[in-house]
TORPA-4810 file (N, C-alpha, C, O; in nm, 3 decimals):
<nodes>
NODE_1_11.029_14.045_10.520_10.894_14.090_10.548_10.791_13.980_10.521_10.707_13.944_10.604_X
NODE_2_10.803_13.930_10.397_10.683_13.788_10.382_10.688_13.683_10.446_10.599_13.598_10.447_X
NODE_3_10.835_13.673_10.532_10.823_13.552_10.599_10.777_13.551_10.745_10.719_13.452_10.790_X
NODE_4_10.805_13.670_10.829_10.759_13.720_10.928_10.673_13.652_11.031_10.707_13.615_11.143_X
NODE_5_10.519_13.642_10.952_10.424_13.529_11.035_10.473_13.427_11.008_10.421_13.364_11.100_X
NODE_6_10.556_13.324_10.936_10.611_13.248_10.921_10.693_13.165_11.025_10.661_13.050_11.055_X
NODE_7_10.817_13.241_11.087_10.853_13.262_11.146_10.838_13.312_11.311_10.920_13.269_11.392_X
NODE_8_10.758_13.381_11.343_10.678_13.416_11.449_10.620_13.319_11.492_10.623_13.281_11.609_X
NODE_9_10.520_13.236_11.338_10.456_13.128_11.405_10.536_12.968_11.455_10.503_12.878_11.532_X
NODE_10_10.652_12.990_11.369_10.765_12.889_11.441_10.840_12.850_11.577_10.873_12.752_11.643_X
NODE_11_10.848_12.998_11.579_10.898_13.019_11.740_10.809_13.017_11.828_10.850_13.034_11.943_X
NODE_12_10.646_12.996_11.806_10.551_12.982_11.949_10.538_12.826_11.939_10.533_12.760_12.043_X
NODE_13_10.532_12.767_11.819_10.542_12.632_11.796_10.683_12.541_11.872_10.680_12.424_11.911_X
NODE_14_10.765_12.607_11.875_10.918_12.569_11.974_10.904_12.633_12.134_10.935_12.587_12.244_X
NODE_15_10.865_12.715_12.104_10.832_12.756_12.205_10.704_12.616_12.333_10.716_12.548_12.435_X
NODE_16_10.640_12.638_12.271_10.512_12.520_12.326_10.588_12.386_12.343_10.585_12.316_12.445_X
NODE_17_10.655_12.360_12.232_10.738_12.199_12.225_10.822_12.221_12.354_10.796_12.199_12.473_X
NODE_18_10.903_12.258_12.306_11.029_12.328_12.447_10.973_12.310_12.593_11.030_12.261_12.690_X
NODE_19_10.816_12.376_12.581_10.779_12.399_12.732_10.680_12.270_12.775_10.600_12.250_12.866_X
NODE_20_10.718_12.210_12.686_10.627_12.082_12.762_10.717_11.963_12.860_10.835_11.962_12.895_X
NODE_21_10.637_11.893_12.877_10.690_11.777_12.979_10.738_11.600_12.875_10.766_11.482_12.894_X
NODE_22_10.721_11.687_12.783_10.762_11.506_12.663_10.889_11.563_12.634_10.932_11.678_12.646_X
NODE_23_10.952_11.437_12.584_11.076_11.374_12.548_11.072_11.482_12.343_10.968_11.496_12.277_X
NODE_24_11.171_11.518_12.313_11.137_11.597_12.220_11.281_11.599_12.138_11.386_11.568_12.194_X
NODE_25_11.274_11.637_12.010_11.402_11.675_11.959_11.319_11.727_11.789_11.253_11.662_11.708_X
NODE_26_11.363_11.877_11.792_11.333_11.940_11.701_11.421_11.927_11.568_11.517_12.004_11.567_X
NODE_27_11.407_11.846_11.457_11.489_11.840_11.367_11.454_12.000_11.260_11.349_12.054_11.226_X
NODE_28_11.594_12.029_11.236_11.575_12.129_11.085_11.647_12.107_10.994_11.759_12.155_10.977_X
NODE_29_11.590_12.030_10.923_11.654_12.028_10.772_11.701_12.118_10.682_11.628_12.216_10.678_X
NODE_30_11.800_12.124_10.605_11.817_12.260_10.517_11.756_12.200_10.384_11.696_12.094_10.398_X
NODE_31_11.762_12.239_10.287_11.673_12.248_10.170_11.634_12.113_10.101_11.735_12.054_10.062_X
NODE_32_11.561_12.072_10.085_11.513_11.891_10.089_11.504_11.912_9.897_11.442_11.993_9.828_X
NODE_33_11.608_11.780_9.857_11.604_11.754_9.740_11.590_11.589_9.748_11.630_11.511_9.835_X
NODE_34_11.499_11.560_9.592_11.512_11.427_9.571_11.612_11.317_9.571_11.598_11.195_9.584_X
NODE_35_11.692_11.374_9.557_11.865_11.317_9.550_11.851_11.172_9.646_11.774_11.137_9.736_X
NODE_36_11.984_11.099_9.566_11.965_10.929_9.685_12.037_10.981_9.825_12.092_11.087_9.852_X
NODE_37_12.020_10.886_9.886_12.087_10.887_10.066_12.260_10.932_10.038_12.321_10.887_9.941_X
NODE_38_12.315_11.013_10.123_12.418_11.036_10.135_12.452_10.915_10.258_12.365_10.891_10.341_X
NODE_39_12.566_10.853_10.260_12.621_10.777_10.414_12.634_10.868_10.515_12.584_10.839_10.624_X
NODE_40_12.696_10.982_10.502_12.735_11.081_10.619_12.639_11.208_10.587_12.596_11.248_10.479_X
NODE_41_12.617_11.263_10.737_12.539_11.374_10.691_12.633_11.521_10.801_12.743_11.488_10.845_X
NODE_42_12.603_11.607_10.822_12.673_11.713_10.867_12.542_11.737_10.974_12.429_11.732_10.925_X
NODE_43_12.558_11.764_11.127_12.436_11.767_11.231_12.523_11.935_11.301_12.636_11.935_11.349_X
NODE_44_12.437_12.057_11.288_12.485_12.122_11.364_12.376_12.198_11.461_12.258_12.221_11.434_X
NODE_45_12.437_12.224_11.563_12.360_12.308_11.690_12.376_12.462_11.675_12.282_12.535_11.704_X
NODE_46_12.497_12.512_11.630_12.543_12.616_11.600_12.509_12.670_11.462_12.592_12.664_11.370_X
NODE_47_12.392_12.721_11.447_12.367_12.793_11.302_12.436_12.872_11.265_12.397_12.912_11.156_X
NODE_48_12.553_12.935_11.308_12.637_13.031_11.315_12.725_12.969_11.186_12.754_13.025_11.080_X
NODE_49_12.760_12.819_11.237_12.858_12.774_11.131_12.797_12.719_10.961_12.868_12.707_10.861_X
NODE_50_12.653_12.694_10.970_12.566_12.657_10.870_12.577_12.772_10.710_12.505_12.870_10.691_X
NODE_51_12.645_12.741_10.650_12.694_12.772_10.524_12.565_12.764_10.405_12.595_12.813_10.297_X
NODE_52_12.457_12.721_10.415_12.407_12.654_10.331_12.398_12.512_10.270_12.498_12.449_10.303_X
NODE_53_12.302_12.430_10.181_12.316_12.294_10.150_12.192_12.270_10.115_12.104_12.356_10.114_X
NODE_54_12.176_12.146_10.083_12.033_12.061_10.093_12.081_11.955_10.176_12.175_11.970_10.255_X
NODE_55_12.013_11.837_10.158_11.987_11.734_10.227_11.865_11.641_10.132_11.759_11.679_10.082_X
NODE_56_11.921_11.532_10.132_11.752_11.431_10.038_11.667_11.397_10.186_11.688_11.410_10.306_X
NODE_57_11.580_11.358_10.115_11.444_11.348_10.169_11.449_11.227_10.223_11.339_11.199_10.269_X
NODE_58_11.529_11.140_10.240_11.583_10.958_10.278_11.701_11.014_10.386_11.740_10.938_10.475_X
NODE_59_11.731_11.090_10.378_11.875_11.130_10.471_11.756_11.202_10.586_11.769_11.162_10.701_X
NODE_60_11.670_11.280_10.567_11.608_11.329_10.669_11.449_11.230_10.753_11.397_11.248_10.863_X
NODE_61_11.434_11.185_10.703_11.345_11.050_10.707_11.445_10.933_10.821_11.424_10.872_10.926_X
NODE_62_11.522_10.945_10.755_11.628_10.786_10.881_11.687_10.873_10.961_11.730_10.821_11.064_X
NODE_63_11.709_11.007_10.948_11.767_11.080_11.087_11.646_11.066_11.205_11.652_11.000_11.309_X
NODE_64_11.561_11.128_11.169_11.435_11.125_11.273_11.387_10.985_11.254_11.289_11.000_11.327_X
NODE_65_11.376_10.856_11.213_11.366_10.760_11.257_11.427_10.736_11.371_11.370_10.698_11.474_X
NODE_66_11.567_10.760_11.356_11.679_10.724_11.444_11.634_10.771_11.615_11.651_10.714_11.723_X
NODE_67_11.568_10.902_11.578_11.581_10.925_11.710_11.484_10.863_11.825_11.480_10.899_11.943_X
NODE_68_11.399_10.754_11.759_11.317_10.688_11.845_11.452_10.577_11.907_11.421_10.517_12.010_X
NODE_69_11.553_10.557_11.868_11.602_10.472_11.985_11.727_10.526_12.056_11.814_10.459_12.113_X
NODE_70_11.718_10.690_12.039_11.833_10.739_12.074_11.804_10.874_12.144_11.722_10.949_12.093_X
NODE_71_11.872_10.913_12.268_11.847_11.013_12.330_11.959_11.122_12.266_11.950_11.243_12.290_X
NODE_72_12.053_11.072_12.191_12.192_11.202_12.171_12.120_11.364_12.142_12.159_11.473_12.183_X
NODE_73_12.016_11.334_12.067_11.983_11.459_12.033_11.828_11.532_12.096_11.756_11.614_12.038_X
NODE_74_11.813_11.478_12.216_11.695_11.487_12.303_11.747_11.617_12.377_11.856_11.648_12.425_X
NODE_75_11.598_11.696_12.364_11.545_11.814_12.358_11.697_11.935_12.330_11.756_12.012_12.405_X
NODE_76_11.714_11.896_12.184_11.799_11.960_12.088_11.744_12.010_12.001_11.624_11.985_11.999_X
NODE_77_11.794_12.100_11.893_11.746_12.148_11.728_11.806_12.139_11.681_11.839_12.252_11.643_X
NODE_78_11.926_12.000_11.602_11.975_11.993_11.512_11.959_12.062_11.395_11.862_12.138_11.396_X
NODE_79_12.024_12.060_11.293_12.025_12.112_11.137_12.099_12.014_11.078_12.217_12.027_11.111_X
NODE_80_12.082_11.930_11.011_12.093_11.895_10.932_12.091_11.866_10.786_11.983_11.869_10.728_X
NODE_81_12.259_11.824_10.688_12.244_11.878_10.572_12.363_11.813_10.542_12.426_11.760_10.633_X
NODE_82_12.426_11.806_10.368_12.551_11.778_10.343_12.655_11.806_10.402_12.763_11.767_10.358_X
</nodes>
């Protein structure tokens, strides 16, 4: 119930991204801790399989760097996490 407008307001926000004419890729991070860089990270499309996790704040920072020279995950919604 408290998250509701939360949420609502997420999906018109994807919604708008989605329906535009730019180059796009929606990253979602799962729970952002200070922690150092992991080397490997876990990228899923399927929230179905998403178990829970965090992710540091350097692991999600060089993912979306990345995607300025890379189309793999163009107009996608990754999740990303341990």
């Amino acid at each position: 119930m408290l998250l509701r407008n939360v949420y609502a307001d997420k999906d018109r926000q994807e919604a708008i991204i989605k329906g535009s004419d730019m180059d796009w890729t929606i990253v979602r991070p799962s729970v952002l801790n200070n922690k150092a860089r992991h080397n490997t990270i876990q990228t899923l499309t399927d929230l179905n399989q998403f178990r829970g996790g965090s992710i540091s704040r350097e692991n999600v920072a060089t993912f979306v760097l990345d995607q300025v020279t890379t189309d793999r995950w163009l107009h996608k919604l990754p999740l990303i996490t341990w």
